[in-house]
C-alpha positions as CSV (number, residue, x, y, z in Angstrom):
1,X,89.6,39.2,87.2
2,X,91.9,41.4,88.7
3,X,91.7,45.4,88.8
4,X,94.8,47.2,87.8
5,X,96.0,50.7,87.3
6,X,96.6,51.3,83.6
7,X,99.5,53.3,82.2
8,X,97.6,55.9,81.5
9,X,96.6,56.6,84.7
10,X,99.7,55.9,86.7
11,X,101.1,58.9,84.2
12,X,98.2,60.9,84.8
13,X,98.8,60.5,88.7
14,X,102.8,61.2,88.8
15,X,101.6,64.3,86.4
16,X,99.3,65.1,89.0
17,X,101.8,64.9,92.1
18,X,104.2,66.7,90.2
19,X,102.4,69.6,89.2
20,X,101.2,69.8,93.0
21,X,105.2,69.7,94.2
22,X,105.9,72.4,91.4
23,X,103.2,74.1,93.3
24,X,104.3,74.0,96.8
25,X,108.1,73.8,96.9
26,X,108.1,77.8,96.2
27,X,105.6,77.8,99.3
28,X,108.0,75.4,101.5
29,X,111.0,77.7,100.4
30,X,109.3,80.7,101.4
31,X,108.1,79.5,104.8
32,X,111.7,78.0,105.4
33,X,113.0,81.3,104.8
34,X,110.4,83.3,106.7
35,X,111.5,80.8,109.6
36,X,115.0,82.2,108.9
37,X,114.3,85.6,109.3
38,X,112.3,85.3,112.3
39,X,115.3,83.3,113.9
40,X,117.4,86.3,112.8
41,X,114.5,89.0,114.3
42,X,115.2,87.0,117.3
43,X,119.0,87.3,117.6
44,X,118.8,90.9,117.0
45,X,116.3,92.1,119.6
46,X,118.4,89.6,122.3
47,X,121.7,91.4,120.9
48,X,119.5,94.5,121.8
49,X,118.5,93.7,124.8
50,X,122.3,92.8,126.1
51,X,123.7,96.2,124.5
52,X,120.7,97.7,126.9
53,X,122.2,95.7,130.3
54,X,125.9,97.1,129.3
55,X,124.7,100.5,129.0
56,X,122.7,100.5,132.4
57,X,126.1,99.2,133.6
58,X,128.2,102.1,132.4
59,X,126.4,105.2,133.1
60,X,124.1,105.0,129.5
61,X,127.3,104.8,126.9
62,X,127.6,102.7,124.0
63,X,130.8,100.4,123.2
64,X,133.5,101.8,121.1
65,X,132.2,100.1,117.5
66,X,135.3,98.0,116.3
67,X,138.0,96.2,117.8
68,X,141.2,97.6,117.2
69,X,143.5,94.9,118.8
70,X,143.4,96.7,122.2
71,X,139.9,97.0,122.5
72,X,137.0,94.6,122.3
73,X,135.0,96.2,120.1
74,X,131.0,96.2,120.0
75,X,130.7,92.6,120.1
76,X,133.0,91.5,122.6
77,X,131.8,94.0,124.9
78,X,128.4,92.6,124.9
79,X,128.9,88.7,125.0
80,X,129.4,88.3,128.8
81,X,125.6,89.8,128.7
82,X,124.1,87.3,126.0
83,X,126.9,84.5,127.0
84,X,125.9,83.2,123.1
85,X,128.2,83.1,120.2
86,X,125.5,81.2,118.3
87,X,123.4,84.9,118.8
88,X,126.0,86.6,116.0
89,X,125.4,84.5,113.4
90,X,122.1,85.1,111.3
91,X,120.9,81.2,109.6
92,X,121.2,83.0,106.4
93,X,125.1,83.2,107.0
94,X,126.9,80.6,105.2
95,X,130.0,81.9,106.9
96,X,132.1,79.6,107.8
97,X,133.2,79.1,111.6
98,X,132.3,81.7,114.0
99,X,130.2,84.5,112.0
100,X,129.3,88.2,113.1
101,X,126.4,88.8,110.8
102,X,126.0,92.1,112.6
103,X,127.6,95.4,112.9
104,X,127.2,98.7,114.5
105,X,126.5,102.0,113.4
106,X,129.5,103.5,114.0
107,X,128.0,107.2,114.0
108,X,126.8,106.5,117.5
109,X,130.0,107.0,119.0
110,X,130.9,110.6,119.1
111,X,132.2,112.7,118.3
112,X,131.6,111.6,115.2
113,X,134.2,113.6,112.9
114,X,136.7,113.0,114.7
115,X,137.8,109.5,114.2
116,X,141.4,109.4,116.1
117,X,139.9,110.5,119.5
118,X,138.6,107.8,121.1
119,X,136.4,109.8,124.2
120,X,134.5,106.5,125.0
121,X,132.2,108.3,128.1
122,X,131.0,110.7,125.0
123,X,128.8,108.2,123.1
124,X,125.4,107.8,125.4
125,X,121.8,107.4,125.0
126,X,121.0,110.9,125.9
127,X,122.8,112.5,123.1
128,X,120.3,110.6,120.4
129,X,117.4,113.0,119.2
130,X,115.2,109.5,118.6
131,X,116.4,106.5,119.7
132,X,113.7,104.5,117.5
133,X,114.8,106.2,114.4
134,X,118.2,105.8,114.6
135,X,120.4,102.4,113.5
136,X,121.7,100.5,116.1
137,X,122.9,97.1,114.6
138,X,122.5,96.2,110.8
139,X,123.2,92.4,108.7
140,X,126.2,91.7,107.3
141,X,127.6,88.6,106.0
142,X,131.7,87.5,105.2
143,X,132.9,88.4,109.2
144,X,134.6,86.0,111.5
145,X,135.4,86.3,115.4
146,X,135.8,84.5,118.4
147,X,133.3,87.0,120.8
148,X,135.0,85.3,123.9
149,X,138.4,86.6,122.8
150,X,137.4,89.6,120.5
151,X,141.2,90.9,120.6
152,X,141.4,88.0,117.9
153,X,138.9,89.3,115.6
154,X,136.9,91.8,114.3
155,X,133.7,93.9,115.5
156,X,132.0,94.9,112.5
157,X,130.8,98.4,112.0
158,X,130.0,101.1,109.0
159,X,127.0,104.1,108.3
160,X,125.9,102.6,105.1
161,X,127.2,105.1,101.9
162,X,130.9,104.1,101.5
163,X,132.4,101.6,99.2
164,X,134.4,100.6,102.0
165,X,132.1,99.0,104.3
166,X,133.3,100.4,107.5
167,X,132.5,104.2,106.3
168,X,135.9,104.5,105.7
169,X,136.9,105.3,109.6
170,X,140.7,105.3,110.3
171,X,140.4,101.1,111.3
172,X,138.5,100.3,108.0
173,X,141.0,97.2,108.1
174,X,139.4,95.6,110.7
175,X,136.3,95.3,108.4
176,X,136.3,92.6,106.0
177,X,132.6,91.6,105.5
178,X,129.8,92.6,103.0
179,X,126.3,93.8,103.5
180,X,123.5,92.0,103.6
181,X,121.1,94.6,103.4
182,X,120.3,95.9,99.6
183,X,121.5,99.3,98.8
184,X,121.2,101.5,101.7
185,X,118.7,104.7,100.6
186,X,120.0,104.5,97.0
187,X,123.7,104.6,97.6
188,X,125.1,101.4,95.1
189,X,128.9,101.8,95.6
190,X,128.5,99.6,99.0
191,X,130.1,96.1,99.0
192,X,127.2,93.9,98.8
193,X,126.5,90.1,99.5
194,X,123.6,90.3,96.8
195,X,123.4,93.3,94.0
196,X,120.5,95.4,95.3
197,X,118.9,93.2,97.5
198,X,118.3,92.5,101.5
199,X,119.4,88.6,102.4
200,X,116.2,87.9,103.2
201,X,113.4,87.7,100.8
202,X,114.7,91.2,99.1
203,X,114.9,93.0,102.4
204,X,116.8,92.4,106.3
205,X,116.6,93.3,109.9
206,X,117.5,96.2,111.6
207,X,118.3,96.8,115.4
208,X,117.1,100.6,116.2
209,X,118.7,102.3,119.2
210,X,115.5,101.9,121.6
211,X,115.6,97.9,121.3
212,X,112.6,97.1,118.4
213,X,113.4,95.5,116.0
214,X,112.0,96.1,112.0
215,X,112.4,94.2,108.7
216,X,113.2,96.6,106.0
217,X,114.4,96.8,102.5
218,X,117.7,98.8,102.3
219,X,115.6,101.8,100.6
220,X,114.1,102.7,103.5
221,X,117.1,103.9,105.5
222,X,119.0,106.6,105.2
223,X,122.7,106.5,105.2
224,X,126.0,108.2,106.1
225,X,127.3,110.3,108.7
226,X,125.6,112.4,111.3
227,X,123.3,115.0,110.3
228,X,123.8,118.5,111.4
229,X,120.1,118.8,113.1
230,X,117.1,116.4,113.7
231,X,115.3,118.0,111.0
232,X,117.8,118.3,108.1
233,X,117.7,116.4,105.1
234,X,119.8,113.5,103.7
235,X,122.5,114.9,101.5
236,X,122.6,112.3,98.6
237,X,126.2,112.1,96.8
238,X,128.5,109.1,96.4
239,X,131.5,111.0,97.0
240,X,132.1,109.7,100.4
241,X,132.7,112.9,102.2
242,X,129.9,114.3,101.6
243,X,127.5,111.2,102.8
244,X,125.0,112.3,105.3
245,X,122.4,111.1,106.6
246,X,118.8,112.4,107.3
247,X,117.8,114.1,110.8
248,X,116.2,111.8,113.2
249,X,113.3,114.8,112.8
250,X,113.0,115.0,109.4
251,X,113.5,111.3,108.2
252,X,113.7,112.5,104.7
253,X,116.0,111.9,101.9
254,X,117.0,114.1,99.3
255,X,114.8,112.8,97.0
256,X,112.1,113.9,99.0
257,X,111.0,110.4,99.9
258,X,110.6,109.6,103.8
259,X,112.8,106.7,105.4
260,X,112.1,104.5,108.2
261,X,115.4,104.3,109.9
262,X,118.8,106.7,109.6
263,X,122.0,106.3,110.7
264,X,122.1,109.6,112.1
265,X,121.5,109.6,115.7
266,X,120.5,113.4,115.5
């Protein structure tokens, strides 16, 4: 006589095997993701790296943030170092054609205040009080641009506390994407991909000024425009004017809670 599986236990077995995939799917989507945002960690700290070779090339200075249809802008200045448009786009993008998931803190280029004068020797290395502290690149998502022909596109930049992503800087119409960060140190009238959350797993990456690289949820930044000293304190208010960020020194919002990062490259 033959031996057959009964009905009972070929139910009992797909039961089994589902439960398991019920189990492990969450596990596979994590681990995909985690794969995503190392790929992304990657892109940044090569990004970083190229912005580094430009600089040694002229005399320490960062590029002038956006394009404005007669100048590059961040991006297209540092492509012929990286040679890589597939290095813009994060693979948590769904942008499609050629994505910047990236922009600049535009507070790095002085003097700051002053948006219509473009001095473009002023912004250098030596002027930030703590080059780790301080934002160099940040994710965003929704920007398109051809890096090998940046006068045809945009170079993403903004400080993080302004409904209009770019910080509201005379050019805020070269700007159209949304970030992909959460809510930068508590300010929620930023355009966001996500309400309240990073792209990746609830946080995102962050470029700092000296090259490293950190994954961080929005929360632990502070943003808006340059503080007056390395150790004064985040002035919290969504009226855009008045959006500045923490000291390099003092790393503290006014909440009284201490940030990782800051936009202010004081």
């Amino acid at each position: 006589m033959k031996k057959a599986f009964t009905l009972i236990e070929l139910l009992v077995v797909i039961a089994i095997i589902a439960i398991l995939a019920a189990i492990l799917f969450p596990v596979f989507a994590q681990a995909r993701e985690k794969a995503r945002a190392i790929s992304c960690t990657s892109n940044l700290k090569q990004m970083g790296l190229a912005i580094m070779q430009y600089q040694q090339d002229n005399d320490e200075c960062f590029m002038w943030p956006q394009n404005t249809g007669t100048d590059q802008g961040w991006a297209g200045k540092v492509y012929p170092y990286n040679k890589s448009q597939a290095l813009y786009r994060c693979p948590d993008d769904p942008t499609p054609g050629k994505a910047i998931s990236y922009a600049m803190n535009i507070d790095l280029f002085p003097p700051f205040t002053q948006w219509n004068v473009w001095d473009k020797g002023a912004g250098t290395l030596a002027r930030l009080n703590a080059p780790a502290s301080t934002v160099l690149l940040f994710e965003t998502q929704g920007t398109t641009a051809d890096v090998t022909n940046m006068t045809e596109g945009d170079s993403p930049s903004g400080w993080g506390a302004h409904d209009d992503w770019c910080g509201g800087s005379t050019y805020s119409a070269y700007c159209s994407g949304k970030y992909a960060t959460g809510y930068i140190g508590g300010y929620t009238n930023i355009d966001l991909i996500t309400k309240g959350a990073g792209v990746h797993n609830g946080g995102a990456n962050w470029l700092a000024c000296d090259g490293h690289v950190k994954f961080l949820q929005g929360s632990a930044v502070s943003a808006g425009k340059p503080a007056a000293s390395a150790d004064a304190v985040e002035v919290h208010n969504t009226a855009d004017n008045q959006a500045v960020a923490a000291g390099t020194g003092s790393l503290t919002q006014q909440s009284g809670a201490k940030v990782t990062l800051t936009f202010s490259p004081y």
